[in-house]
C-alpha angles and dihedrals in degrees: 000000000000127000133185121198104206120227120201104254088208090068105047102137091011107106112243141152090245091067099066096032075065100052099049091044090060083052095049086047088056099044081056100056092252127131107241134185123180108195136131090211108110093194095051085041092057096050092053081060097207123213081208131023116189116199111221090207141038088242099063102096119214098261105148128073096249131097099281113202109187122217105237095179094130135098112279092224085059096056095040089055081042086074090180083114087166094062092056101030089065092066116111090215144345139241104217129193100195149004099265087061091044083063109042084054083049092058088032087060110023092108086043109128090206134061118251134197121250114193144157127265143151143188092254139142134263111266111274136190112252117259107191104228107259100194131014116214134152113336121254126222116185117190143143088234082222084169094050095202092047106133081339089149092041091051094044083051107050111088088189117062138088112213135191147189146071102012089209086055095055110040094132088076091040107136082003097140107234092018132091113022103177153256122328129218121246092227093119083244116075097051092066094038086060089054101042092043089061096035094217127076130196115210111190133178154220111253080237103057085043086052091048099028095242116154128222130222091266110077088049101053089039091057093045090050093053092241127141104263114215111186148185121242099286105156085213092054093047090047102062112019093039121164083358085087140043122243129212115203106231094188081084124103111261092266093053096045085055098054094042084064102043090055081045092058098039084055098053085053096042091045097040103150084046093049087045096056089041086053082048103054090043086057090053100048080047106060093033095058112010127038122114088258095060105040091039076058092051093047093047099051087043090064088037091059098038095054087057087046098047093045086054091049095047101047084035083118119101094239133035102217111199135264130221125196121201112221121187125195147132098224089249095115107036092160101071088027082068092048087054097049087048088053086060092042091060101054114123088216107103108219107047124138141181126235106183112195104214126209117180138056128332088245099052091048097061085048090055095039090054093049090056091047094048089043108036101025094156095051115099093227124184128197132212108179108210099201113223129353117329131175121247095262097055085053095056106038093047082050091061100039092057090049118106108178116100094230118061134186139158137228119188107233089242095050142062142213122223122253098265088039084119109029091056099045091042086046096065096028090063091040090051108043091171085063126099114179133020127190143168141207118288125218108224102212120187106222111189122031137343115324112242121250095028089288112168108254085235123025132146103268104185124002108142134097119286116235102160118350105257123145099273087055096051123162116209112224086237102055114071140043120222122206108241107218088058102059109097130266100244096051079061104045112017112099101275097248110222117271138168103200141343094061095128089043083057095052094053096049095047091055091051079049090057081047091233109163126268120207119192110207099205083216120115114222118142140057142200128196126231125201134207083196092055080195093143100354117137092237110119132208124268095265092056089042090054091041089046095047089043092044087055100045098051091053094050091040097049089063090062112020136085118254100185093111109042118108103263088182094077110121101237091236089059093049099054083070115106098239096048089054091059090045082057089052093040083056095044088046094053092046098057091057091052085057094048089052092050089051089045100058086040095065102037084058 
């Protein structure tokens, strides 16, 4: 088993709690006989190829084919503020703190047509051996002060504490004697040092995680490292340590709050042997329910347990009808044609086959054909040779007509499509027969480079319902499968006008026009590359990218609009050129104008 914890790339360098969670979460992966990496490095993250990545924020969206279990251990009201839902709609499951999160997924899912995972985690500290505490001292509160005025008056108060974390954060205690103490490594040890050397820890929280019942880290590291723990009024805290800590009532004015903590602390010193058996118990309870090796267990055999039961739910039907996936080339990159065929090899669905659409020489052909043999012998792998040079239209649409199986999909040469790319789309496909084409979100990854504009060299590029196909509701070629009785006759049996690009756009867009259904999986589970170098990709150039849109545009409008008044005269050689097409659609556009102004005056009399 290997497992990423994803770190947020925007905050390398900057001190954050996230940093060291990472870091003991490696250790309890490790403890467990698992492989662990912590990174926020996405290409470093790819090449280690998880089997689980688990995202350390909410913001961290699922863009890698493994099993992604967000942490959902904020505030609700914070994600919610948070409004980026695709982000963290793509998760497979979610590691939830409290009730109030467990909700909130629940609301987030219910028109989910998958099942998702829902488990336990915290932001809590690796197991440790109890150290009884030798001394007590001042108590010690550690904390990125992320909500700056947070207990400000209670802190400039308080005449016993040592605190620590960020220096900008805490300004307010800076030369305080007493006050302030520093910065703390993110090693997964100092923390806890700070805590056992004083013999007494302060947790705490954000008005938001009291309201919710959401625990911090602290509790968690107070009780590993055998302190007292003294506490605010977090039901979770309450709920599970008990009479084994000590609780301030933060409802209390500033001053009061002050003097409640200092008896606290004159009765832990006055009480020692009894402090010492209350830091014990919380150890144990600790240890036996909540430290990161337990819960990252927990975690671990939940997936476990979810994948057998998910595979069970999406291949439920009584038959497994096959899959064929188009796949275009010239032969030129085989490198990345074999990643793709890969792609298509490790798909969980049974019945999947490859139908790769040729262009090029014979030769070529059988040279291709044995690389793929000698590579992929296990993949079931079609050919259709197109003689000569054909647009990419031609290509496409000639892919789709030599197809038999009932069910149809594509996959671009230089992409890929995740494992359960096909299990998931076939499952709701057969659950759903009124249903034509399903499709998922799709993950954009810059290859080669650095992206340009600061872009994120993965990021989830689409992953939203579709109403209306506009740029913001965009469908990857590699990501659906269309059923195949369903695509009109005329798509299967018209001449395949020429076209450079946008031919799979088109298809799409003729299938919402025969208002056939659409069903998102919200589910990601494709991706396509990007390259600064644009050396065999499949970008055109701006030419190809005009003939291609006005291409588009005259056959979707010819099924609605009026022709009357086009120039019938035009030899069809001339209008194949590129000007002359946008003369055609210069003479549509006026004329349906013309048409709005008649209605018009129509209505007004």
């Amino acid at each position: 088993m290997r497992i990423v914890f994803q770190k947020v790339p925007q905050w390398k360098g900057i001190p954050h709690a996230e940093a060291e969670l990472a870091r003991r979460m490696v250790t309890a992966a490790q403890v467990l006989g698992f492989h662990a990496l912590a990174s926020s490095d996405l290409r470093k993250i790819d090449r280690f190829a998880p089997d689980i990545v688990v995202p350390l924020y909410f913001s961290l969206p699922k863009i890698f084919d493994a099993f992604t279990v967000g942490c959902m251990w904020n505030p609700a009201s914070m994600i919610r503020d948070y409004r980026n839902w695709d982000h963290v709609k793509s998760y497979d499951g979610y590691g939830v703190a409290s009730e109030s999160q467990e909700q909130l997924v629940k609301m987030l899912k219910f028109k989910s047509s998958v099942p998702y995972l829902v488990t336990k985690i915290f932001p809590s500290s690796n197991r440790t051996e109890f150290r009884r505490p030798e001394h007590f001292t001042s108590p010690v509160y550690i904390g990125s002060n992320w909500s700056k005025d947070r207990h400000k008056d209670f802190f400039s108060i308080l005449k016993n504490i040592h605190v620590y974390g960020p220096e900008n954060r805490w300004l307010y205690l800076a030369g305080k004697k007493g006050g302030y103490q520093g910065e703390l490594l993110c090693d997964g040890r100092s923390v806890l040092e700070k805590y056992h050397e004083a013999g007494i820890g302060l947790a705490l929280h954000h008005e938001s995680h009291n309201r919710e019942g959401i625990p911090s880290m602290r509790p968690f590291e107070i009780a590993a490292s055998g302190a007292v723990m003294i506490a605010d009024q977090n039901d979770f805290v309450h709920r599970v340590f008990g009479d084994n800590a000590l609780y301030l009532d933060t409802d209390l004015d500033s001053v009061a709050l002050a003097e409640q903590l200092e008896e606290h602390v004159l009765w832990i010193k006055e009480h020692q042997e009894q402090a010492r058996e209350m830091a014990c118990a919380c150890h144990e309870i600790f240890c036996q329910k909540y430290s990161l090796e337990v819960l990252l267990e927990g975690v671990v055999n939940d997936v476990c347990q979810f994948r057998k039961g998910k595979e069970k739910y999406l291949t439920s039907v009584q038959k497994t009808p096959a899959v064929e996936l188009i796949v275009r080339t010239d032969g030129k990159q085989k490198s990345r044609l074999v990643r793709a065929l890969d792609s298509i090899r490790q798909q969980a669905y049974p019945l999947v086959t490859a139908h790769v659409i040729f262009r090029g020489e014979a030769d070529d052909l059988l040279e291709l054909r044995e690389t793929i043999k000698q590579e992929l012998p296990q993949l079931d792998v079609s050919y259709t040779h197109v003689v000569g040079e054909t647009d990419r239209g031609t290509q496409f649409y000639n892919g789709l007509r030599s197809t038999t199986a009932p069910f149809v999909g594509f996959l671009d040469h230089d992409d890929i499509i995740f494992h359960d790319h096909v299990t998931v789309l076939m499952g709701i496909l057969l659950r759903n027969q009124d249903a034509a084409v399903v499709y998922g979100g799709s993950v954009k990854v810059w290859e080669d480079g650095e992206p340009p504009d600061g872009e994120m060299v993965r990021k989830l590029a689409y992953f939203h319902d579709v109403d209306g196909f506009t740029e913001k509701a965009f469908i990857t070629s590699n990501s659906y499968i269309v059923r195949r009785d369903t695509i009109p006759w005329q798509v299967m049996n018209q001449p395949i006008p020429s076209m450079a690009c946008r031919e799979d756009r088109l298809f799409l867009k003729l299938l919402y026009r025969d208002r056939v259904k659409f069903v998102f999986s919200e589910k990601v589970t494709s991706a396509f590359f990007c390259r600064v170098s644009k050396e065999g990709h499949s970008n055109e150039d701006n030419d190809m990218l005009e003939q291609g849109k006005v291409a588009s545009e005259l056959i979707l409008r010819s099924s609605t609009s009026p022709w009357r008044h086009v120039d019938n005269a035009l030899p069809v050689q001339e209008i194949l050129t590129l000007k002359l097409l946008k003369q055609v659609l210069s003479a549509i556009k006026n004329d349906f104008y013309q048409v709005r102004r008649q209605l018009q005056n129509l209505l007004k009399h």
